[in-house]
N, C-alpha and C positions, 0 to 999 in steps of 0.2 A: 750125748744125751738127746740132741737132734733127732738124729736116726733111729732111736729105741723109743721114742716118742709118734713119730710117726708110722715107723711100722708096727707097733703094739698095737694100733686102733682100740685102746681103751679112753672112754673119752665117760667127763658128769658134764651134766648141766650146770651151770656156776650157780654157787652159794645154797640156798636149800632144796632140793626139787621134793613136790610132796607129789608121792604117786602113787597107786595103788595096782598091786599086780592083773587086779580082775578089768580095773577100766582100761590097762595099755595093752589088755591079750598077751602079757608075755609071761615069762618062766620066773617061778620062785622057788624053783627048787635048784640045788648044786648051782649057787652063782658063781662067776667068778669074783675076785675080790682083785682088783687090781689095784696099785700103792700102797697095799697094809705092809706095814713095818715088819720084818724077817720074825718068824716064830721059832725060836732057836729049844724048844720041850714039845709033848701033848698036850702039858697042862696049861702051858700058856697059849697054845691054839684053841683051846676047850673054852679058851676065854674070849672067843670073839663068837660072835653073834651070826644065828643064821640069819642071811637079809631078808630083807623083806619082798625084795624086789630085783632081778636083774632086764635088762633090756639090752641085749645080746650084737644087737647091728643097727643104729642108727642109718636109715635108707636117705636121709638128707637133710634139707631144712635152711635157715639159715640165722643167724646173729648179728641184729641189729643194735646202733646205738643213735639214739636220741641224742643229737649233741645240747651239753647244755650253754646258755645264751653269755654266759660268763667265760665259758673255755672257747668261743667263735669270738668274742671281742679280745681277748690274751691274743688270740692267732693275730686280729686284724692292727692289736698296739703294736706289737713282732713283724708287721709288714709279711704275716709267714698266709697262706693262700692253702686251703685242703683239698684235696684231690683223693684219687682212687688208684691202684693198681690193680690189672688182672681182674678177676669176676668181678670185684668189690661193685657198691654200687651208690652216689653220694644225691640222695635227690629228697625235696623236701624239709631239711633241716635233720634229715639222720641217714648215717652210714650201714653199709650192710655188707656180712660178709659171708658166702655159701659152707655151709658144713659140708665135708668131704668125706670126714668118718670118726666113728666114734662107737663107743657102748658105756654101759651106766652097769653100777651097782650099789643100790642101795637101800641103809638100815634104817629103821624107825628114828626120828627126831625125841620121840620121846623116850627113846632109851641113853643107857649111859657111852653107848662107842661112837666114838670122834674120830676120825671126818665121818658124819653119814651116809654121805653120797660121794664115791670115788671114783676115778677112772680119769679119761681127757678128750676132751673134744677139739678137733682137728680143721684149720681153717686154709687149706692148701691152697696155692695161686692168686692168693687175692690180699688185699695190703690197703692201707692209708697212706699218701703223701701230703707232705708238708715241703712250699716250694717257697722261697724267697732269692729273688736275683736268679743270680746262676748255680744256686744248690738248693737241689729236690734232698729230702729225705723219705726212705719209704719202708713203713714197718707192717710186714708183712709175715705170710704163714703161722699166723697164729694159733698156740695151743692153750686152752682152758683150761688148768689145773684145780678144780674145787676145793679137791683136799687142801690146798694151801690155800686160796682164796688167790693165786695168780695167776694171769696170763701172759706165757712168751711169745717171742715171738722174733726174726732176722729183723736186720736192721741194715740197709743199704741207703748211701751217700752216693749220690750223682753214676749211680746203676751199682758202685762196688759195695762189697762182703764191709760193714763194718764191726759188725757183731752178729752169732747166731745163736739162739736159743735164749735170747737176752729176754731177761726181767721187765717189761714194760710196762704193763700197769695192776693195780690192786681192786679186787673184785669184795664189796660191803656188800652182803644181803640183807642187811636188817631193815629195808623194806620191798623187799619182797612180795609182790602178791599170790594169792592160791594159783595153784595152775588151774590152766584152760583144757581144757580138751575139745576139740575141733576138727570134725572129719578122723582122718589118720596121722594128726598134726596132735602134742602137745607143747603148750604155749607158757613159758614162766616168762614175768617181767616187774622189773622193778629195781633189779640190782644196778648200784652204781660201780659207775667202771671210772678211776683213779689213775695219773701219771704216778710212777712207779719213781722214787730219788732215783735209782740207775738211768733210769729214762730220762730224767728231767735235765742230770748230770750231760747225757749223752748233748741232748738236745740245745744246752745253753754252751756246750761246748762248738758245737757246728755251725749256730748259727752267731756264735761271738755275744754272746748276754748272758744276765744273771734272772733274766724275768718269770725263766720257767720254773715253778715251784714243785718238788713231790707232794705229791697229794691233791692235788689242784684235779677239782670236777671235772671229768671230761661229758659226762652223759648219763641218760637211764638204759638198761640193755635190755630186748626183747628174746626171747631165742624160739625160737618156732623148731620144732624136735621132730622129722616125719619117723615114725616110730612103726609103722606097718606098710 
């Protein structure tokens, strides 16, 4: 699942993106539809929605998280220390991670097809660690999946493979704010980004505690989309 994720380069913006074909200069006509559910008739194809919108090659960008001040003091009870791998980047009270690749497709919010916005956005070479004592944890290459509202992503203990493609955290858009458009950059922010029970599991397993909770706040995310 790894590898058909990454090399598909279909990538959404997590949780609602509200865009309009005319202000990103891109194509609405013949999108592609990437993660819609197998259409096994005509007439059940007949039943999906021309989109609204597709944006064809994300040229970069990148997704930040505002950590919040409640999941920096969990780390600091945990004796656990955050850090970066690779591109990432940890300055000011939020983490950042470069978009590598990705494309978007998507249908009107106020119509009736769910997920609206589908595809995945791809966050190659760059990672979060989490260091206590003599074991670094580092969850890294992360993929944005809208349609589900999660994000995977490897999982490596003291540099080894503990897990790939692992469930890590849960992506709420219910606040969200309007997108930005800025230069050749569009800007959503607002979605909170969640430890993932897999994650939390992982994590209380590693570092020997029960303190890590699923669900527990991690941040608000920014995602800055270079679109032309």
């Amino acid at each position: 699942m790894r590898k058909s994720m990454k090399t598909s380069i279909t990538l959404a913006t997590t949780g609602a993106l509200v865009l309009g074909g005319a202000a990103f200069g891109i194509s609405t006509a013949n999108a592609a539809t990437p993660n819609v559910q197998t259409i096994s008739s005509s007439s059940e194809a007949s039943k999906i929605p021309a989109p609204v919108a597709s944006v064809p090659e994300v040229k970069g960008g990148n997704t930040a998280v505002a950590l919040d001040k409640g999941f920096t003091d969990a780390l600091t009870s945990l004796g656990l220390t955050p850090g970066v791998s690779g591109d990432a980047k940890l300055e000011d009270g939020a983490v950042s991670f470069p978009i590598t690749a990705g494309s978007v497709t998507y249908w009107s919010p106020d119509g009736d097809y769910r997920p609206y916005v589908q595809g995945l956005l791809n966050h190659n070479g760059s990672g979060l660690t989490l260091k206590a004592g003599d074991t670094t944890v580092t969850l890294e290459n992360f993929v944005v999946n809208p349609g589900s509202s999660k994000l995977y992503g490897d999982v490596l203990v003291n540099g080894e493979v503990a897990a790939s493609n692992a469930y890590l955290f849960s992506l709420h858009g219910g606040t969200l704010k309007p997108l930005q458009l800025e230069g050749d950059n569009a800007i959503l922010t607002g979605t909170t980004v969640h430890v993932s029970d897999d994650a939390a599991k992982l994590l209380n397993s590693t570092f020997k505690t029960d303190a890590v909770k699923g669900g527990l706040l991690v941040g608000t995310a920014t995602i800055t989309a270079q679109i032309k």
